[in-house]
MOPAC internal coordinates of N, CA, C and O (Angstrom, degrees):
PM7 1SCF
backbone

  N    0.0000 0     0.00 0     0.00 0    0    0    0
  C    1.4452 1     0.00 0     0.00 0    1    0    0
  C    1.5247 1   107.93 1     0.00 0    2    1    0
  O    1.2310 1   122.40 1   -52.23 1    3    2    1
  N    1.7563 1   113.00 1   127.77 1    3    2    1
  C    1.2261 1    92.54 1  -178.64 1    5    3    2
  C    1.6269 1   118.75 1  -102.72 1    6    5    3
  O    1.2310 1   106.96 1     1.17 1    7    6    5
  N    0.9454 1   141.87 1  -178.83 1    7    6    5
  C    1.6538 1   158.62 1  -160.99 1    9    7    6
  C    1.5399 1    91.56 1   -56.60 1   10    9    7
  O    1.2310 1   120.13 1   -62.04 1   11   10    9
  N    1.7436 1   117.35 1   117.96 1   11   10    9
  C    1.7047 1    88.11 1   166.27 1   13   11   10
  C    1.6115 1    86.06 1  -111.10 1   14   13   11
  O    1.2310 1   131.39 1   -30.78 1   15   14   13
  N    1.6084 1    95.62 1   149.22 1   15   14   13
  C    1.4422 1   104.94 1  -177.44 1   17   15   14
  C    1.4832 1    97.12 1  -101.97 1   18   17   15
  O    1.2310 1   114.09 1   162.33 1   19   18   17
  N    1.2387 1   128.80 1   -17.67 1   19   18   17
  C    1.5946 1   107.20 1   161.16 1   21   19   18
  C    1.8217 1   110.99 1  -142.57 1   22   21   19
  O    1.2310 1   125.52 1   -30.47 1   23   22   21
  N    1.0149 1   107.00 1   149.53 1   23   22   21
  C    1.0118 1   121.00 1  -170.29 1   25   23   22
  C    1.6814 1   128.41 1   -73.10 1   26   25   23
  O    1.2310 1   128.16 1   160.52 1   27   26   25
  N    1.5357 1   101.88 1   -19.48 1   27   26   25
  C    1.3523 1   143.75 1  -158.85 1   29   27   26
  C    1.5193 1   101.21 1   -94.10 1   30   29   27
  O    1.2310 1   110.71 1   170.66 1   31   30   29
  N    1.7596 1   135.07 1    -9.34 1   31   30   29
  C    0.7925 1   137.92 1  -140.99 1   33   31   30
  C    1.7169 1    97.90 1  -120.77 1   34   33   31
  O    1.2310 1   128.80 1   161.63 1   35   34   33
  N    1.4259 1   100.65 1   -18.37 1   35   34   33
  C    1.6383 1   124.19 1  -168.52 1   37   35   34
  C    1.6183 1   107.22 1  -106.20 1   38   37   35
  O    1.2310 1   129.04 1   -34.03 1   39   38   37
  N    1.5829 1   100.18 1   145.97 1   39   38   37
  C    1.3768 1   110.75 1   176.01 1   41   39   38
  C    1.2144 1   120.22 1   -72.31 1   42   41   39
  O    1.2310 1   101.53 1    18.77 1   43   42   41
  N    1.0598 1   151.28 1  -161.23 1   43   42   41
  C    1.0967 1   146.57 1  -141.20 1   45   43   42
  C    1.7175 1   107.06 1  -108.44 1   46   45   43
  O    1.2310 1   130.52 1   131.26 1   47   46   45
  N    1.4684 1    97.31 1   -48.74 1   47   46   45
  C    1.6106 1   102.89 1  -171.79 1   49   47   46
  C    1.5469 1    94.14 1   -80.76 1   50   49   47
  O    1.2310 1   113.44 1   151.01 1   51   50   49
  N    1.5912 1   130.00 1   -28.99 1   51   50   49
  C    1.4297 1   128.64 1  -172.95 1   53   51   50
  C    1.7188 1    98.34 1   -47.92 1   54   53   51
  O    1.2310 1   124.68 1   136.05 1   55   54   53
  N    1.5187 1   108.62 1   -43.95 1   55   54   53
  C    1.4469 1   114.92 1  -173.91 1   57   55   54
  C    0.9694 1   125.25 1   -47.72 1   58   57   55
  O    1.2310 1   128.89 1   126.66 1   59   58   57
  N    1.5054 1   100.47 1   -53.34 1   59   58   57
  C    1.5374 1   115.32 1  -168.97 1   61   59   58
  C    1.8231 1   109.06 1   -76.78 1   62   61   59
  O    1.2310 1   128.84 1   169.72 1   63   62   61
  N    1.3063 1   100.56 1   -10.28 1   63   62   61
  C    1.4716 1   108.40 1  -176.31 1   65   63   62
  C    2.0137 1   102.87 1   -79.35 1   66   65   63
  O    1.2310 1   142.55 1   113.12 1   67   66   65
  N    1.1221 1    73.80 1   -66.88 1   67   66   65
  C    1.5975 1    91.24 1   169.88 1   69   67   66
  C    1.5378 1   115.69 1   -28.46 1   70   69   67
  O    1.2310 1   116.45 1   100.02 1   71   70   69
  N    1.3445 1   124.34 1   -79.98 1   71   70   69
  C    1.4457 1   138.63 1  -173.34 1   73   71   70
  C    2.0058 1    93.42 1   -63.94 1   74   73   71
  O    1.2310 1   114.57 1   169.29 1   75   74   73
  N    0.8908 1   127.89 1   -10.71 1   75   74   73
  C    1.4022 1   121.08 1  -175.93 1   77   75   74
  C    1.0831 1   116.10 1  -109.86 1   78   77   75
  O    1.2310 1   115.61 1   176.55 1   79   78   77
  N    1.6563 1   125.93 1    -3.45 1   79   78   77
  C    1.7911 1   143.78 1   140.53 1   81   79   78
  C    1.3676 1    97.73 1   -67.75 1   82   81   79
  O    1.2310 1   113.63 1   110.24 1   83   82   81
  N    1.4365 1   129.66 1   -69.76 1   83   82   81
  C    1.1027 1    95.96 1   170.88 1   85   83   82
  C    1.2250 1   165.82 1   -91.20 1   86   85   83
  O    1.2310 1   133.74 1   174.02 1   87   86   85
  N    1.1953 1    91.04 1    -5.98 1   87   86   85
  C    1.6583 1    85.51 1   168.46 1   89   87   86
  C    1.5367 1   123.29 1   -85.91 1   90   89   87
  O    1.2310 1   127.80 1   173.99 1   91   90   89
  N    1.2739 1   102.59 1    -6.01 1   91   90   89
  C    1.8532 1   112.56 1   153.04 1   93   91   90
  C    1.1477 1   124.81 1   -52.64 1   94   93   91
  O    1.2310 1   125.00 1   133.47 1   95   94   93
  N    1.2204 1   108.00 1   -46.53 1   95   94   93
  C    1.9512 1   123.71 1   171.73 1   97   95   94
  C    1.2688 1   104.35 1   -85.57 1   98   97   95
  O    1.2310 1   112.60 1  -167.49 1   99   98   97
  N    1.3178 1   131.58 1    12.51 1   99   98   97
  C    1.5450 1   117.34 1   172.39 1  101   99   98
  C    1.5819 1    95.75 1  -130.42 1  102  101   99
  O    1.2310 1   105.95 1   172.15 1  103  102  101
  N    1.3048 1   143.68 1    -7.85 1  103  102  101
  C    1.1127 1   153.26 1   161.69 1  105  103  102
  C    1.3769 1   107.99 1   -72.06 1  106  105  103
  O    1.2310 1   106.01 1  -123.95 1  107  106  105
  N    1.6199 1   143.57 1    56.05 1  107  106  105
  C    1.0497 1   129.22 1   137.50 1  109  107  106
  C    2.0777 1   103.65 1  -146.64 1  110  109  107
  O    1.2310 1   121.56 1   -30.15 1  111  110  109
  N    1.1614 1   114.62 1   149.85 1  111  110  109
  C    0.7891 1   140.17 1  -176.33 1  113  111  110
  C    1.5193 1   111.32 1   -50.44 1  114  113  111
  O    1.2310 1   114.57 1   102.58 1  115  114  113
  N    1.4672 1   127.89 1   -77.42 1  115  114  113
  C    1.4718 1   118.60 1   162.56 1  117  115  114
  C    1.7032 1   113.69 1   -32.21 1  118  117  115
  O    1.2310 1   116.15 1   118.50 1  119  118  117
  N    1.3171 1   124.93 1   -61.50 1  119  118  117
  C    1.1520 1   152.47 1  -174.62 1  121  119  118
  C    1.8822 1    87.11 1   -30.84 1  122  121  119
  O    1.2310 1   125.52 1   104.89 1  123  122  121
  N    1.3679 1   107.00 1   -75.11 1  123  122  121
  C    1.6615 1   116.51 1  -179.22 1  125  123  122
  C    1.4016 1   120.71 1   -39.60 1  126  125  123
  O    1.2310 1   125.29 1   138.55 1  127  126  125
  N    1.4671 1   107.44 1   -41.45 1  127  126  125
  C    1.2797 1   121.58 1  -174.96 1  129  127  126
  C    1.5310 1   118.50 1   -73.21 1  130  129  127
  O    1.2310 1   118.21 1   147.54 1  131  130  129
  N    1.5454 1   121.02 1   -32.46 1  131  130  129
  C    0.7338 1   124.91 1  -170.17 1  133  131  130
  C    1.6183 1   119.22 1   -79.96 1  134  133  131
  O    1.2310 1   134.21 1   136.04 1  135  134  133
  N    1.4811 1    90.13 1   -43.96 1  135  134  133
  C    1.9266 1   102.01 1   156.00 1  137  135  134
  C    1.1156 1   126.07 1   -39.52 1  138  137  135
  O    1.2310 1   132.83 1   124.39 1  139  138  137
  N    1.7503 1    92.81 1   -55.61 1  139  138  137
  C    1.9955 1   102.26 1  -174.06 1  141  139  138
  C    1.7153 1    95.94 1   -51.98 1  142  141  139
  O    1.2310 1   127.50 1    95.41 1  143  142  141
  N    1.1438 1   103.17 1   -84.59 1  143  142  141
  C    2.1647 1   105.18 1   176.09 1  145  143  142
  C    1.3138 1    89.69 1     0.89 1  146  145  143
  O    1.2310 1   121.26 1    72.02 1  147  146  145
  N    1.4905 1   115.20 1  -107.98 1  147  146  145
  C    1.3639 1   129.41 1   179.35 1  149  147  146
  C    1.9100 1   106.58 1     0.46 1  150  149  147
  O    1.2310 1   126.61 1   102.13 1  151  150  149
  N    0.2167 1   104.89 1   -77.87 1  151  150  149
  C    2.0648 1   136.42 1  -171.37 1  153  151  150
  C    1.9984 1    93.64 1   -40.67 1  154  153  151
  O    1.2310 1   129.25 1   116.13 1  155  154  153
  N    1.2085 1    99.79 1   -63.87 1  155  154  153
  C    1.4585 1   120.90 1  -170.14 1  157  155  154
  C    2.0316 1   103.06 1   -73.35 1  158  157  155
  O    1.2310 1   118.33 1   162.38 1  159  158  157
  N    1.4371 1   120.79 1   -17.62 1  159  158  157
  C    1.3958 1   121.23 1  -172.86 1  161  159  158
  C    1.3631 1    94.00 1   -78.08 1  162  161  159
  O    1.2310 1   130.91 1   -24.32 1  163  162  161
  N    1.5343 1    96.55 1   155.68 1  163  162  161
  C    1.6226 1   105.26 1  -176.43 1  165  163  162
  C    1.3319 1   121.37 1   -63.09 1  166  165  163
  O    1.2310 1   127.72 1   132.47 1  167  166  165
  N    1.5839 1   102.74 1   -47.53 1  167  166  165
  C    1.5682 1   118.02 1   174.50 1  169  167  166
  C    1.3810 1   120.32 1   -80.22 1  170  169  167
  O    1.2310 1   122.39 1  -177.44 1  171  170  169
  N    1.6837 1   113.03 1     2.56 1  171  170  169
  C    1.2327 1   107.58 1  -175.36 1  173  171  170
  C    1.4249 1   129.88 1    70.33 1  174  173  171
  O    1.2310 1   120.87 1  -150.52 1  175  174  173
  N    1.1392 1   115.93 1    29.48 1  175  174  173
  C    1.9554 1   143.69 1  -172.61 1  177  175  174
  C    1.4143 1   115.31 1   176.20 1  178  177  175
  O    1.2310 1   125.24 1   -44.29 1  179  178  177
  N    1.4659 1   107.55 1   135.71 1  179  178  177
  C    0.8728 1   125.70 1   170.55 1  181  179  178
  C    1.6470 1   132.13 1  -115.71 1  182  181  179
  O    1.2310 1   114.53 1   -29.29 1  183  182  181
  N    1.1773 1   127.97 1   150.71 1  183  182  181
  C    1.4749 1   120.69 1   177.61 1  185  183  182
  C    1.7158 1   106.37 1   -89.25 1  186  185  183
  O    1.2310 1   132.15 1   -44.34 1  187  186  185
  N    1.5835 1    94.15 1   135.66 1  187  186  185
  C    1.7698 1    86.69 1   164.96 1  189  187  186
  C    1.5266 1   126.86 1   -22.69 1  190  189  187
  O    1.2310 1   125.32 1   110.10 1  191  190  189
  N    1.7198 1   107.38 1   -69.90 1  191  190  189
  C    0.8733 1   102.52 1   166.16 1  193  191  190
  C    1.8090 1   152.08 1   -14.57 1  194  193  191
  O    1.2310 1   131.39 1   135.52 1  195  194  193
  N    1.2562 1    95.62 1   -44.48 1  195  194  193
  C    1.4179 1   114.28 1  -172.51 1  197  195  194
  C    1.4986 1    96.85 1   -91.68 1  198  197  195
  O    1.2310 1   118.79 1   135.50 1  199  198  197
  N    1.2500 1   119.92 1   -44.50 1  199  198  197
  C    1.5462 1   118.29 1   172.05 1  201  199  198
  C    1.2680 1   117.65 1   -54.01 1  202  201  199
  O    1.2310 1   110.18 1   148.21 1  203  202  201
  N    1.4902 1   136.05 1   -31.79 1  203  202  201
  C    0.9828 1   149.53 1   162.04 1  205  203  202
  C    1.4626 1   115.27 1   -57.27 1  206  205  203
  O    1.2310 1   113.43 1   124.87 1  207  206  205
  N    1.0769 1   130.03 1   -55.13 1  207  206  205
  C    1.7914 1   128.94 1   145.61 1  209  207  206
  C    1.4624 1   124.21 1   -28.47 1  210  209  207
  O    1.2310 1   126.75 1   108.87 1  211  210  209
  N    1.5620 1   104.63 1   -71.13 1  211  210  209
  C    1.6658 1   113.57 1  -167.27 1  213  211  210
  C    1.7046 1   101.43 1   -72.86 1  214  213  211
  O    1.2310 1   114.66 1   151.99 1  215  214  213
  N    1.0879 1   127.73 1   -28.01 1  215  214  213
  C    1.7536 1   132.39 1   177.30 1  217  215  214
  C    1.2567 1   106.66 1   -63.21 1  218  217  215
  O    1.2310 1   126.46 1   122.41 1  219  218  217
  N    1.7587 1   105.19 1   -57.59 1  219  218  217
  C    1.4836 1   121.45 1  -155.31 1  221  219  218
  C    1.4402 1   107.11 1    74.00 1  222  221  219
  O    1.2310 1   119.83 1  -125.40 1  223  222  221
  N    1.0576 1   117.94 1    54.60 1  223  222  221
  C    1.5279 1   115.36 1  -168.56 1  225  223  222
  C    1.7641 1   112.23 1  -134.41 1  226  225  223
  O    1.2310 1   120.46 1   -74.89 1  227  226  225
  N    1.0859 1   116.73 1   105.11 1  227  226  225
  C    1.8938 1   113.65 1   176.37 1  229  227  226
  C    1.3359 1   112.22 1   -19.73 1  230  229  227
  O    1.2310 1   127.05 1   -35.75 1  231  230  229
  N    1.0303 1   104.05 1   144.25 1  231  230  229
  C    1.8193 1   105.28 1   171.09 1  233  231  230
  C    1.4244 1   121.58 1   -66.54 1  234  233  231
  O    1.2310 1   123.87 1   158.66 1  235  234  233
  N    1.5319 1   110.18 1   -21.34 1  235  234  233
  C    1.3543 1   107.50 1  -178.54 1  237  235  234
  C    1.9504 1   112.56 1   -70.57 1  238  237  235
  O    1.2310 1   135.06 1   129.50 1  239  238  237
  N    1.4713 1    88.46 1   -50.50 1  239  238  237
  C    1.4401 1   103.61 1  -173.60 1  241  239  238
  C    2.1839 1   106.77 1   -68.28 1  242  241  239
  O    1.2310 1   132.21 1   163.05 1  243  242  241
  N    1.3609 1    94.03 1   -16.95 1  243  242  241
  C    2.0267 1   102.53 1  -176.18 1  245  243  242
  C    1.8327 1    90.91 1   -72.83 1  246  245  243
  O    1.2310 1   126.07 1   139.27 1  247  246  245
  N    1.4779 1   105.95 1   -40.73 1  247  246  245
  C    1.4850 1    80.93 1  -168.36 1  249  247  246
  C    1.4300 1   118.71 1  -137.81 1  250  249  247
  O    1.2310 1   125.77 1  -116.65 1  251  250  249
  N    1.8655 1   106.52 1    63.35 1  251  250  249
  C    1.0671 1   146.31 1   162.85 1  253  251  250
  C    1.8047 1   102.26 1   -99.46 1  254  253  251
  O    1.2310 1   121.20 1   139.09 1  255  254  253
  N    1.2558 1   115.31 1   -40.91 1  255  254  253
  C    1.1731 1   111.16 1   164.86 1  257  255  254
  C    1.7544 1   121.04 1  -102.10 1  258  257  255
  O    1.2310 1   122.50 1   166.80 1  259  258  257
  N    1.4014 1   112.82 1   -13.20 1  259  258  257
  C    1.6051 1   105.62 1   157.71 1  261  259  258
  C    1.6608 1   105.03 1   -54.34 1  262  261  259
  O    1.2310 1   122.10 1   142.22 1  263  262  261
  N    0.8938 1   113.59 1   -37.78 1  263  262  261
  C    1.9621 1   120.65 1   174.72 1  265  263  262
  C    1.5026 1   118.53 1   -43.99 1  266  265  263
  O    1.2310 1   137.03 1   104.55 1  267  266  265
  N    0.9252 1    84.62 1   -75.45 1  267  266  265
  C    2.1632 1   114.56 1   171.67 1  269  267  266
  C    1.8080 1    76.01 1   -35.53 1  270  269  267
  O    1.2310 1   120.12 1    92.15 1  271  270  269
  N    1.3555 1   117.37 1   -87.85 1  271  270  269
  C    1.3142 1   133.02 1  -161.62 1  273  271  270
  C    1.8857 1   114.09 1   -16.58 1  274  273  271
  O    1.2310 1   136.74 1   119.11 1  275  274  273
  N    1.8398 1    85.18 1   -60.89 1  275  274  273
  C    1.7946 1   106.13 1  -163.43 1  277  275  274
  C    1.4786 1    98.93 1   -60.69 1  278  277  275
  O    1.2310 1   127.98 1   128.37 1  279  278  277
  N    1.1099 1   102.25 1   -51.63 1  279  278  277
  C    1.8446 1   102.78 1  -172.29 1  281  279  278
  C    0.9680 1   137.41 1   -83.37 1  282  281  279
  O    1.2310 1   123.74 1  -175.25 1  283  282  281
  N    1.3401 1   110.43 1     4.75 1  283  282  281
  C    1.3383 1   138.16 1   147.36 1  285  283  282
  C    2.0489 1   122.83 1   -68.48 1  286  285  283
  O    1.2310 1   132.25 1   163.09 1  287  286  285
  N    1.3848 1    93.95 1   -16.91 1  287  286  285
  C    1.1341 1   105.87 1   174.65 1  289  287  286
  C    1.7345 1   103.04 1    81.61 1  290  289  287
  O    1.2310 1   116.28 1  -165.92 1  291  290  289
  N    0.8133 1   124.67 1    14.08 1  291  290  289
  C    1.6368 1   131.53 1  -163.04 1  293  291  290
  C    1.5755 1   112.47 1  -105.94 1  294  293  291
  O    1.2310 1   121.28 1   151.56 1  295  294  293
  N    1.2148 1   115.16 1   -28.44 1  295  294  293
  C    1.5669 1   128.25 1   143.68 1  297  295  294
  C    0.6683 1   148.18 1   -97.85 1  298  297  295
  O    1.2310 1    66.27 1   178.63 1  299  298  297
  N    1.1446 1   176.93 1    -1.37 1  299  298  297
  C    1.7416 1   173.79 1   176.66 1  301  299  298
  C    1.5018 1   121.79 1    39.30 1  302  301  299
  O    1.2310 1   118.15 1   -75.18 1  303  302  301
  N    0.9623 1   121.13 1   104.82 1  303  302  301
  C    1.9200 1   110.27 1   173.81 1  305  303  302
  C    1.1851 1   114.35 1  -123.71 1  306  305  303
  O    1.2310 1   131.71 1   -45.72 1  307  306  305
  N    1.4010 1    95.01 1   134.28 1  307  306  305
  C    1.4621 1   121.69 1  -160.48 1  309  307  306
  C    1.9773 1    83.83 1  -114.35 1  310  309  307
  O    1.2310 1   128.26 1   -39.92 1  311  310  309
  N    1.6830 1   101.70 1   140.08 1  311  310  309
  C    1.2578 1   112.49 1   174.43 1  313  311  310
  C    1.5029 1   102.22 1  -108.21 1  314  313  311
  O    1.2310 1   122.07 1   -47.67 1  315  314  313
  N    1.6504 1   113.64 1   132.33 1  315  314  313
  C    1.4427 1   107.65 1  -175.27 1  317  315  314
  C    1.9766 1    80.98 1  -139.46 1  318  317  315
  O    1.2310 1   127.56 1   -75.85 1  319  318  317
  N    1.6631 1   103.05 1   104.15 1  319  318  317
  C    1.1204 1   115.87 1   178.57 1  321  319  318
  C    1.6043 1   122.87 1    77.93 1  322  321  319
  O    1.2310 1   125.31 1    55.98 1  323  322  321
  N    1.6172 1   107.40 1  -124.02 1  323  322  321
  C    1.7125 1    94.21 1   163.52 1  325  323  322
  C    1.7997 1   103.71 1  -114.93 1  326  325  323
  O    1.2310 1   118.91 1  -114.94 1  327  326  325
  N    1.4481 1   119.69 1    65.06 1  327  326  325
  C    1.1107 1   109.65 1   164.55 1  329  327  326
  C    1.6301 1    96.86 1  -160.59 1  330  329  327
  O    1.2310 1   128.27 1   -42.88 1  331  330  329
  N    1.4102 1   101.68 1   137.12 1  331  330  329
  C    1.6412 1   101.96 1   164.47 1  333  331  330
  C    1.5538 1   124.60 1   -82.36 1  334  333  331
  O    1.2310 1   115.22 1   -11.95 1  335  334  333
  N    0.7947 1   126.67 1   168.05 1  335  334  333
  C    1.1769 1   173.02 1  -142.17 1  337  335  334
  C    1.7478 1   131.68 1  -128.85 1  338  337  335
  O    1.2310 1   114.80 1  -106.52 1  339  338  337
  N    1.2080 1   127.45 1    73.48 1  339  338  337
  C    1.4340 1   105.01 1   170.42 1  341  339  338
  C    1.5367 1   120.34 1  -102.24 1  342  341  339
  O    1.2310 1   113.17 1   -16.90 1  343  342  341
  N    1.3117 1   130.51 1   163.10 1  343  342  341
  C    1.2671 1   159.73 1   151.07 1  345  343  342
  C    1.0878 1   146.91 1  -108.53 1  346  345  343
  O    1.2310 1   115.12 1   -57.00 1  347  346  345
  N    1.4934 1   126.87 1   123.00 1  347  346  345
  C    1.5368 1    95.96 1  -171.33 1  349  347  346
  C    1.3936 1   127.44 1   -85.76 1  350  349  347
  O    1.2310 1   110.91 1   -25.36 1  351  350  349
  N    1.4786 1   134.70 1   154.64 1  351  350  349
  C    1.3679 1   116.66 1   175.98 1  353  351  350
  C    1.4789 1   106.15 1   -92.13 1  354  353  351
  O    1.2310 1   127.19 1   -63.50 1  355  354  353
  N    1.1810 1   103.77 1   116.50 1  355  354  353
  C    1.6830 1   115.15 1   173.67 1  357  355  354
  C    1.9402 1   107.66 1   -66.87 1  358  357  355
  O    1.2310 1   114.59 1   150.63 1  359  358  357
  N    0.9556 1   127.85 1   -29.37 1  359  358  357
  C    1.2731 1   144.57 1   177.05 1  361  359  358
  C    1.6466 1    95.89 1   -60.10 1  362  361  359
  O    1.2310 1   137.72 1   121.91 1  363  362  361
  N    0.6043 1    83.28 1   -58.09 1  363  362  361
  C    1.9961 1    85.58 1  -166.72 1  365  363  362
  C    1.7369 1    82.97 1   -64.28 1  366  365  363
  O    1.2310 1   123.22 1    99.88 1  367  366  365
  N    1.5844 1   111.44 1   -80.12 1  367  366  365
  C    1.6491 1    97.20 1  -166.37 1  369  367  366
  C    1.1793 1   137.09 1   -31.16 1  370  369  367
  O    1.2310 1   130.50 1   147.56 1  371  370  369
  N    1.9290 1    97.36 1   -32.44 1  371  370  369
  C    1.9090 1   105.56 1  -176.57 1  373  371  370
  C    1.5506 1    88.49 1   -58.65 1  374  373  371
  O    1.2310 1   115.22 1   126.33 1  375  374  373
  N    0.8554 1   126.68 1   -53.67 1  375  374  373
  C    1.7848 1   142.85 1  -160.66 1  377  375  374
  C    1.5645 1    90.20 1   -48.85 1  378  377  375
  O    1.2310 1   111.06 1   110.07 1  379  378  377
  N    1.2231 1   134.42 1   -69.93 1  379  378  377
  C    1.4172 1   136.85 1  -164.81 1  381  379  378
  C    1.2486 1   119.92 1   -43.36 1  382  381  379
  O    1.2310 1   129.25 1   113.15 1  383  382  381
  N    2.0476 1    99.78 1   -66.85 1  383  382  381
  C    1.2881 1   105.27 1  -174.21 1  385  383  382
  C    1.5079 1   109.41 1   -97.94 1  386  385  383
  O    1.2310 1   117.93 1  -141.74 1  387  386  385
  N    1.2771 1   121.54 1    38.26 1  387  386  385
  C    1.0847 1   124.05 1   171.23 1  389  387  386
  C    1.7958 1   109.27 1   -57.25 1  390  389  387
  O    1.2310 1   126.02 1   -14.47 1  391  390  389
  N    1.6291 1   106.03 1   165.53 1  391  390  389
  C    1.4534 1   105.24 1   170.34 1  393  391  390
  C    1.5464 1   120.76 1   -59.28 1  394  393  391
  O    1.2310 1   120.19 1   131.49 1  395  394  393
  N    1.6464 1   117.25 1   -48.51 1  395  394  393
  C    1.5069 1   110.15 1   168.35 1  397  395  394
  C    1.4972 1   119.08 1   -65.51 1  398  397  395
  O    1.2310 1   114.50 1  -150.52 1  399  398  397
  N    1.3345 1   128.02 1    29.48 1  399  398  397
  C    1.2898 1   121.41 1   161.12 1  401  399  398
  C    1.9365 1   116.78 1   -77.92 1  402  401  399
  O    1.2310 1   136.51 1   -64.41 1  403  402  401
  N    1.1993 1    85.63 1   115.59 1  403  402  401
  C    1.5163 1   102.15 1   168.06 1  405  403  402
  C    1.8400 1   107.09 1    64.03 1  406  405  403
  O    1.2310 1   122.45 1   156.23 1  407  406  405
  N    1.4667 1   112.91 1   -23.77 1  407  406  405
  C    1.6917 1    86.79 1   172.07 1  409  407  406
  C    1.2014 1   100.34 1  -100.36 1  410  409  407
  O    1.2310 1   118.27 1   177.78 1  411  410  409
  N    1.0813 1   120.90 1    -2.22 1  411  410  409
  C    1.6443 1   112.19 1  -175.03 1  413  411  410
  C    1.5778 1   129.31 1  -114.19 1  414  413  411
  O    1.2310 1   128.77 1  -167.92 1  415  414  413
  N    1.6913 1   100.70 1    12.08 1  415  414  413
  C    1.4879 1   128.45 1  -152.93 1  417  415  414
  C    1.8364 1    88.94 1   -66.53 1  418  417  415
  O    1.2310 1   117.95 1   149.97 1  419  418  417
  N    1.1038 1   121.50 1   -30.03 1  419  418  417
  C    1.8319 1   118.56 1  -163.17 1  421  419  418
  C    1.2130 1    98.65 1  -117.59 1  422  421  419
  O    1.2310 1   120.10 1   180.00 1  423  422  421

């Protein structure tokens, strides 16, 4: 999914499609946590790896929801060697919790 920079640009059900990816991928609890990490790193990214530490969470089950995450557009992973990388996209979030979220969708 790519970045929508306005919301105003989409039909009606595109909207409702839209805001209902994300807030599906932002409606779970690991999901939150894993952002916050993200959020709280110095550089602002983290490696699986390290998510796998601060979660305590298997790799299988860490990136079943790094997934949920990416295609949601809400992460970014960057491969640096043999380990990824996530980031968050602030672009997409301004987009989310923007002021026309949800009272201003019509």
């Amino acid at each position: 999914m790519e970045l929508i920079k306005s919301i105003n640009e989409l039909g009606e059900d595109e909207v409702l499609n839209f805001y209902e990816n994300m807030f599906n991928a932002l409606a779970d609890k690991i999901r939150l946590k894993i952002i916050n990490e993200i959020s709280k790193s110095p550089n602002k990214y983290l490696c699986v790896c390290d998510l796998e530490e601060k979660l305590e969470l298997k790799q299988s089950k860490l990136s079943y929801h790094l997934k949920k995450l990416v295609n949601a557009n809400i992460l970014i992973p960057e491969k640096h060697g043999t380990w990824n990388y996530y980031k968050i996209n602030e672009e997409q979030i301004e987009v989310v919790l923007s002021e026309d979220t949800c009272c201003k969708i019509f």
